[in-house]
C-alpha positions in Angstrom: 6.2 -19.4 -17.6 5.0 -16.6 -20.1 1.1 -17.1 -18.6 3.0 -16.9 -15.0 4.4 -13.9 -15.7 1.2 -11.8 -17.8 -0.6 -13.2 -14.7 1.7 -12.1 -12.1 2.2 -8.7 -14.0 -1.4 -7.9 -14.1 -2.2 -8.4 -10.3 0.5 -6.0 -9.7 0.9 -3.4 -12.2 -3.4 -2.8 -13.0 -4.3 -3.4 -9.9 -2.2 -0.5 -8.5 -2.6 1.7 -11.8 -6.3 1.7 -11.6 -6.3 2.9 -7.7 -4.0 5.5 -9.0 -6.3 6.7 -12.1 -8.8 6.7 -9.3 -7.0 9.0 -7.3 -6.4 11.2 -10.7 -10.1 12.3 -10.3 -9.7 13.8 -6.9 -7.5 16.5 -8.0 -8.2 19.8 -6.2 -10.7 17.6 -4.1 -12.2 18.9 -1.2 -10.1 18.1 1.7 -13.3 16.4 3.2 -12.8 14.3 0.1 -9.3 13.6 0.4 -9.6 12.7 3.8 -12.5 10.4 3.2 -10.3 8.5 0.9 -7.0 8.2 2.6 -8.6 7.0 5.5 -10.8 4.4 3.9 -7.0 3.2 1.8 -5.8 2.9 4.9 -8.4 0.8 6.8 -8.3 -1.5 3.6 -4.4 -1.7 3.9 -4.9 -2.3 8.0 -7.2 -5.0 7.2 -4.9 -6.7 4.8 -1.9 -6.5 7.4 -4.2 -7.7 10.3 -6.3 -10.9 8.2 -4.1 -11.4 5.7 -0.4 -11.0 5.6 -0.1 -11.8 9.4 -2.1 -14.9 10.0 0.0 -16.0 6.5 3.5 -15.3 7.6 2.5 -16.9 11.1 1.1 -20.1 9.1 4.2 -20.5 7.7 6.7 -19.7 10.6 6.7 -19.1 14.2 5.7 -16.0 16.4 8.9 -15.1 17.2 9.9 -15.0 13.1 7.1 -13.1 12.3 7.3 -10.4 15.4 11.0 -9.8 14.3 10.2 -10.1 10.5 7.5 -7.1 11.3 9.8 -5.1 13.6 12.5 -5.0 10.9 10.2 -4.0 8.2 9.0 -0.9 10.1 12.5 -0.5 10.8 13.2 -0.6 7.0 10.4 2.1 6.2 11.4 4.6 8.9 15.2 4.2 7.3 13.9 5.1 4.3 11.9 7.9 6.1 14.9 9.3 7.5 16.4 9.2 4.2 13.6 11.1 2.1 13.5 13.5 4.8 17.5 14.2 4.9 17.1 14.2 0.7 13.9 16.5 -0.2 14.7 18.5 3.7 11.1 18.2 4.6 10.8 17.5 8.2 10.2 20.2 9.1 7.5 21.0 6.9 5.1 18.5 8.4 1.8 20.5 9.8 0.9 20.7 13.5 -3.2 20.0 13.7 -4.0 22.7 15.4 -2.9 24.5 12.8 -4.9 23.0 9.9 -8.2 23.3 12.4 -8.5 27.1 10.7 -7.7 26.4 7.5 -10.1 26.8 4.8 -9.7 25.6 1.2 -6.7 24.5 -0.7 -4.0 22.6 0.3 -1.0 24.7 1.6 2.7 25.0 0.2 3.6 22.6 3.4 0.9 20.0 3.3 1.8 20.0 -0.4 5.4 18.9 0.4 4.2 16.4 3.3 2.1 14.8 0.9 4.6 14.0 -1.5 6.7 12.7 1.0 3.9 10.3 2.4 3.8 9.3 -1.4 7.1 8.5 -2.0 7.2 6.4 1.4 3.7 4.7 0.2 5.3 3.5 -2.7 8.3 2.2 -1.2 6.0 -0.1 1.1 3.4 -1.1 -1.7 6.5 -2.5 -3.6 7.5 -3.9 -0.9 4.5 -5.5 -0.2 4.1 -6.4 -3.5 7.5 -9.3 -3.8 5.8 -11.6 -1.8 2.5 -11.5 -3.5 4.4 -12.1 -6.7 6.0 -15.3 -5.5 2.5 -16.6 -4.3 1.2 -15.9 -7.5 4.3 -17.6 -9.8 3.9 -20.3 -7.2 0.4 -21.4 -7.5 0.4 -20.9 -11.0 2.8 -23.0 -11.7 0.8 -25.7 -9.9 -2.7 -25.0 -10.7 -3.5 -22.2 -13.4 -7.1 -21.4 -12.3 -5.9 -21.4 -8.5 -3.2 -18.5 -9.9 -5.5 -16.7 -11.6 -7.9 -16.5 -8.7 -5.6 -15.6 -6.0 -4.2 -12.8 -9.0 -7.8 -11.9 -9.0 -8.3 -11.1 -5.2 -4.6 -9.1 -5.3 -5.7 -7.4 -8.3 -8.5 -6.4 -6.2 -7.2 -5.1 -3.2 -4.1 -3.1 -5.1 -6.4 -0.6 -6.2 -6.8 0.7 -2.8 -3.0 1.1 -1.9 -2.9 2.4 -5.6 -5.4 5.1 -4.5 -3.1 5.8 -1.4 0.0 6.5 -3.4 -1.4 8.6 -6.4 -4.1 11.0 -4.2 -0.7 12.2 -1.9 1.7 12.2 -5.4 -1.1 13.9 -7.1 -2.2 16.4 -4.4 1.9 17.1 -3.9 1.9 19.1 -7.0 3.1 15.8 -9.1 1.7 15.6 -12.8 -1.1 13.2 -12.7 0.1 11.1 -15.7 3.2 10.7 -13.8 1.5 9.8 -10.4 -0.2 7.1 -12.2 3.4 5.8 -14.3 4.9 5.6 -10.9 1.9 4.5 -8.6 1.4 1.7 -11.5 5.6 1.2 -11.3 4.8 -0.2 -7.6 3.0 -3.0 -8.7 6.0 -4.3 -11.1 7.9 -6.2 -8.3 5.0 -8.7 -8.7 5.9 -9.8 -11.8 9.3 -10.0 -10.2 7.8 -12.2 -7.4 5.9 -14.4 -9.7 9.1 -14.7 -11.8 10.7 -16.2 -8.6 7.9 -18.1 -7.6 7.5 -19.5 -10.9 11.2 -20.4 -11.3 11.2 -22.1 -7.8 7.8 -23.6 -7.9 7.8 -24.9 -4.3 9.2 -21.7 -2.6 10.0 -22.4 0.9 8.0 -21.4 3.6 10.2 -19.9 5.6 11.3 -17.1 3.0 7.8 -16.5 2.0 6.9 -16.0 5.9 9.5 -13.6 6.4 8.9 -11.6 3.9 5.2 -11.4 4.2 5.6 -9.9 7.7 8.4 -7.6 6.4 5.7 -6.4 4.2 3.3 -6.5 7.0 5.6 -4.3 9.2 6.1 -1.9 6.2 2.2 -1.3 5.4 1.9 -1.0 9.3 4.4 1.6 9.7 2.7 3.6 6.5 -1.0 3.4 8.0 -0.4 4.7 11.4 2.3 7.2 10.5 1.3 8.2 7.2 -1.9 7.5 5.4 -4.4 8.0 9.0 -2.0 11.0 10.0 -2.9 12.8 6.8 -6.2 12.0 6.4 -7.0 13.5 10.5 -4.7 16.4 9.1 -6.8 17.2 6.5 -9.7 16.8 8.3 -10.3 16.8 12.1 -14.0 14.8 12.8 -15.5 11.4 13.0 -15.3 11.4 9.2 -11.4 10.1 8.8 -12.6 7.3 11.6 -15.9 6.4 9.6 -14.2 5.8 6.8 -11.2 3.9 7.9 -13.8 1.5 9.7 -15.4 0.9 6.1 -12.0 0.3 5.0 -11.5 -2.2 7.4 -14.7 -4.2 6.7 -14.3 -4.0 3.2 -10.9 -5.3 3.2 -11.7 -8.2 6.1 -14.6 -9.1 2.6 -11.8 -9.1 0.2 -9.1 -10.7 1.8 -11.9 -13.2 2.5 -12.7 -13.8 -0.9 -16.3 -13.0 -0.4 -16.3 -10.2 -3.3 
């Protein structure tokens, strides 16, 4: 139980915590920079939902499951939207792209507060997405110990990307970095909660696993298209934000793949 858990806890926690100390280092980036990386976070995270957590969920349940399993986790992350929004009173300060086409230098006052926002919402989906990796983890570990640790490997792996996605728009919000990275590595604990569960269980059915795989599937969606690609085109209009999310993709199509 103890090995499921260090396992489990590991995947999560410094897989996550290492995107975010990545995204420590582009503090008062370029926005070229910070574009470059949002959008490649987000084709990895695209990737994942589209090869990974999708084809999983639908191996475990039916279409119709999965399809209203993914609706009600966007649902869940636009709730939670809603909410931030009412909270911190930042709708309105979301900027219009025409706008940021003659900017020049430093993030503004309002982007600053938008990119908060978008981290707060990341890290409510990354948890999110994180329970049911957990669970898979406890779960084969408790069956086979180097099966766990491989499949902790490969989540370890891919974490660091959606780490980098919540700590670069913490970090570039005018949150202390140490802080970004405490609550960007934070994300990654409902793994061990996960593994915990899987562990206890052993077995877990498949049917709770599928549904909430695509709940996490729905969430990540909901946070690629409506806030990791929207801030990365905001920061910079170009190919660039495309170019990068398409590497994203490919590299996270290898990974989910097991290939590196």
């Amino acid at each position: 139980m103890l090995k499921t858990l260090l396992v489990a806890s590991a995947a999560g926690i410094i897989g996550t915590g290492l995107g975010g100390i990545i995204g420590m280092f582009f503090g008062n980036s370029s926005k070229k920079a910070l574009s470059s990386l949002l959008s490649f976070a987000g084709g990895v995270m695209l990737s994942i939902v589209c090869f990974d957590l999708i084809p999983e969920a639908l191996s475990l349940s039916s279409v119709l499951i999965t399809a209203v399993s993914i609706f009600l986790g966007i649902l869940v992350v636009q709730a939670l939207n809603t909410v931030i929004d009412h909270i911190t009173h930042t709708e309105e300060t979301h900027v219009e792209l025409e706008d940021l086409r003659h900017q020049q230098g430093l993030i503004s006052t309002s982007q600053e507060k938008s990119m908060l926002r978008s981290g707060f919402i990341m890290f409510a989906a990354i948890a999110l997405h994180n329970l049911p990796e957990g669970m898979a983890i406890g779960s084969a570990t408790s069956h086979d110990a180097t099966m766990g640790l491989t499949l902790a490997f490969l989540i370890a792996l891919h974490n660091i990307p959606e780490g980098m996605s919540i700590g670069v728009p913490l970090i570039e919000g005018g949150m202390n970095k140490w802080k970004a990275i405490g609550l960007t590595s934070l994300s990654g604990a409902p793994t061990l909660i996960g593994g915990l569960i899987g562990a206890l269980l052993g077995g877990v059915g498949d049917l709770p696993i599928a549904v909430s795989l695509a709940l996490a599937a729905g969430a990540m969606l909901y946070v690629t298209f409506c806030e990791v690609l929207p801030q990365a085109i905001l920061l910079h209009h170009g190919r660039r934000p495309a170019l990068f999310a398409i590497i994203g993709i490919v590299l996270g199509f290898i990974s989910v793949n097991g290939i590196i």
